[in-house]
C-alpha positions as CSV (number, residue, x, y, z in Angstrom):
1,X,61.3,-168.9,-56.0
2,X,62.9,-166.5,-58.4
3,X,65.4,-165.4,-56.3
4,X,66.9,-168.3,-56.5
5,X,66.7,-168.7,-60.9
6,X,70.3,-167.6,-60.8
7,X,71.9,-170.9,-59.1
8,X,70.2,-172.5,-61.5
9,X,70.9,-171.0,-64.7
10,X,73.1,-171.4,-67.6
11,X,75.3,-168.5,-66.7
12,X,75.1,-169.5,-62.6
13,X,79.3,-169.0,-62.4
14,X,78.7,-165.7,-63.1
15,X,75.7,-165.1,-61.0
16,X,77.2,-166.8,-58.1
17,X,80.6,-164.5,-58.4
18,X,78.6,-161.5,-58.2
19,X,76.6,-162.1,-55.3
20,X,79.4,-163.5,-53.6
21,X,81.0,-159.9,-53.8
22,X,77.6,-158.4,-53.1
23,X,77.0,-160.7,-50.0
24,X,80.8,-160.5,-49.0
25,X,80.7,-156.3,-48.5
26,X,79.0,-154.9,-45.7
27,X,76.4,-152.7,-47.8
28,X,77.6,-152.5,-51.1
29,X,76.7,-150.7,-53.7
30,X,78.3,-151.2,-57.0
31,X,77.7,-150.6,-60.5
32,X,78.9,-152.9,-63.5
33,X,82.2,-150.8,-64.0
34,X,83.2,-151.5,-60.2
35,X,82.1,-155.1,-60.4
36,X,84.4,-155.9,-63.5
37,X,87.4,-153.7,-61.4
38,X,86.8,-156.1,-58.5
39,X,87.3,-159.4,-60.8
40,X,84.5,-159.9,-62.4
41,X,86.1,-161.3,-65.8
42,X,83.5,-160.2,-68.2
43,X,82.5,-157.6,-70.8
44,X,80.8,-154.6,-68.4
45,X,77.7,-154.9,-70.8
46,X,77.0,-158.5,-69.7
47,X,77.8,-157.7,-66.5
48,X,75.1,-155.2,-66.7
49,X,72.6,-157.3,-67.6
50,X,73.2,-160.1,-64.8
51,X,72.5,-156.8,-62.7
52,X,69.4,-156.1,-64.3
53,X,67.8,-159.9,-64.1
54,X,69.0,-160.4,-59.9
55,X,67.2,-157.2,-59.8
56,X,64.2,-158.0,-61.4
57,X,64.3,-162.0,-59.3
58,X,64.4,-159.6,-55.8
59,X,68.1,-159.9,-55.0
60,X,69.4,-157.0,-56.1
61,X,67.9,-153.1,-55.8
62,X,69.0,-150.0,-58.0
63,X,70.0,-148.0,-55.4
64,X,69.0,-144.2,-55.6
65,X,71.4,-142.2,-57.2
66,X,72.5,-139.7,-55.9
67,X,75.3,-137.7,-58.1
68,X,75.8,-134.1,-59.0
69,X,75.2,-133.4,-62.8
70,X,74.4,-130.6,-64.9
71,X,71.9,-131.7,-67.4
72,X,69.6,-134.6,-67.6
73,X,71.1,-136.5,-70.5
74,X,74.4,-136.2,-68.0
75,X,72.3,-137.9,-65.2
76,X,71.3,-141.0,-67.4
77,X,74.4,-141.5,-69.0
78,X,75.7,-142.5,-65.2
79,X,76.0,-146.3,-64.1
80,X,73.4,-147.8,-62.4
81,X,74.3,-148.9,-59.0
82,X,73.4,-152.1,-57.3
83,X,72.8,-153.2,-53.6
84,X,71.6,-156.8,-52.1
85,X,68.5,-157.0,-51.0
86,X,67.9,-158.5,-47.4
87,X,66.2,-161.7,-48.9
88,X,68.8,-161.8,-51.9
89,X,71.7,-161.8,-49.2
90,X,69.7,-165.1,-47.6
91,X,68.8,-166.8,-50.8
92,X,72.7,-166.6,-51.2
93,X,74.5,-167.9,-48.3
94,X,71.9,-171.2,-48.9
95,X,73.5,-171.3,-52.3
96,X,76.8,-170.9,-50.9
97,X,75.8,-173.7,-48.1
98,X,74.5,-176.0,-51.2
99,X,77.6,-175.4,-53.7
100,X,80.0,-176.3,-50.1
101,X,77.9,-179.6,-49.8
102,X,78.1,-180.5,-53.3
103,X,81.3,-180.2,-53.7
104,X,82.3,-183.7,-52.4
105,X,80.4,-185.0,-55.5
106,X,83.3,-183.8,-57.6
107,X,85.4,-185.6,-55.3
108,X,84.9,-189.2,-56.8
109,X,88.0,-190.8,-58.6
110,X,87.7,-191.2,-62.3
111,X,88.6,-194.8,-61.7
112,X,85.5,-195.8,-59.7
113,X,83.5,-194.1,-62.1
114,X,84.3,-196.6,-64.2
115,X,83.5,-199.1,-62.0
116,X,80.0,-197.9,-61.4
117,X,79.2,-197.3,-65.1
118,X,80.4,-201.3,-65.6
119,X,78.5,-202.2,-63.1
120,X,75.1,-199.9,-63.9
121,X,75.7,-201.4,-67.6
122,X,75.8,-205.1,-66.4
123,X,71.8,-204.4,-64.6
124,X,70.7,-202.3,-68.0
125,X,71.6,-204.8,-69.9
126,X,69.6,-207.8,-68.7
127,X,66.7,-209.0,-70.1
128,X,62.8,-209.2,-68.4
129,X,63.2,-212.5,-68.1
130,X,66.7,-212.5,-67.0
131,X,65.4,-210.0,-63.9
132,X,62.4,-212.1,-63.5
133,X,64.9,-215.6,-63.1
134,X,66.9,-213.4,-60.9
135,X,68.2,-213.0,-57.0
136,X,66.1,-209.7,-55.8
137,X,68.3,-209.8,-53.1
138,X,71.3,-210.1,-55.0
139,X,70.2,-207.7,-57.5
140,X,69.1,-205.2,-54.9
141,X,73.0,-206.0,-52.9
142,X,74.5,-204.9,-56.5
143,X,72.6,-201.4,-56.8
144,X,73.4,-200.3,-53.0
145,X,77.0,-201.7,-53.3
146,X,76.9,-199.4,-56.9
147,X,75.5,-196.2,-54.7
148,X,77.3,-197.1,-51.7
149,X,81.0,-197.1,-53.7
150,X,80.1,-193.3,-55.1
151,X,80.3,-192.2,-51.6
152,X,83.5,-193.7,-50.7
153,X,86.3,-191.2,-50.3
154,X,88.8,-190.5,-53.1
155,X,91.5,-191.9,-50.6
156,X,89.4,-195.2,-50.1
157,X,88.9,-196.2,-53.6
158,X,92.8,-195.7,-54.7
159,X,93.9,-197.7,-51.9
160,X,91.4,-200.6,-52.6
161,X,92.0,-200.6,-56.6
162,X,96.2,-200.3,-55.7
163,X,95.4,-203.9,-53.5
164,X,93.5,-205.1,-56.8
165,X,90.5,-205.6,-55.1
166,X,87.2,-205.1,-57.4
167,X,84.7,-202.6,-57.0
């Protein structure tokens, strides 16, 4: 399951970006410096160390270097370079396929949002024996009608709150 902590953390813009270039390049192999070159907008240190921790979660590999130096302090004063690993280039296309399906969450209007919130308010707000006194059927219509308007399209809700009808 580690290789898939970076979706998931704090950071997970940045981690996403730099697979996406990883898993984008027919077999890449790039080092911090190239990363931030190709659009990477941060400090080549931190980019450097989002290398390090896909690497150590499985979905990156140092790749071997393989440069032409003349001393040894030369050698490790050269970037490390990075390549996806089979199972990192998997784990990141089912991000990718996750982050495409989410996206119509961000879709809902500001306005039924408001809406819902009213409406979620309304049910936290009664009592025990308010709920006890109460409709299960109505109160179970309310919460779908509450879930069902979130998945209305943007275009949907507009047109029904331009009409004045009430969500």
């Amino acid at each position: 399951m580690g290789l898939y902590a970076y979706a998931t953390a704090p950071e997970a813009g940045s981690y996403v970006a730099i697979m996406r270039l990883f898993v984008g390049a027919l077999l890449a192999e790039w080092s911090a410096q190239e990363l931030a070159e190709r659009g990477i907008d941060l400090p080549v240190e931190t980019i450097e160390e989002r290398l390090r921790r896909l690497e150590h979660h499985g979905n990156l590999l140092t790749s071997p270097r393989e440069v032409r130096v003349t001393s040894i302090a030369e050698y490790q004063r050269q970037p490390a370079r990075y390549t996806a690993t089979s199972f990192g280039v998997r784990v990141h296309r089912q991000v990718e396929e996750v982050l495409a399906a989410a996206g119509g969450a961000r879709e809902v209007p500001r306005e039924l949002l408001a809406a819902v919130a009213h409406r979620l308010t309304e049910l936290a707000a009664m009592t025990a024996a308010e709920l006890a006194r109460a409709d299960l059927a109505e109160v179970a219509e309310t919460v779908s009608t509450v879930f069902l308007q979130s998945r209305r399209s943007p275009a949907r809700s507009r047109t029904a709150q331009s009409r004045g009808c009430d969500m």
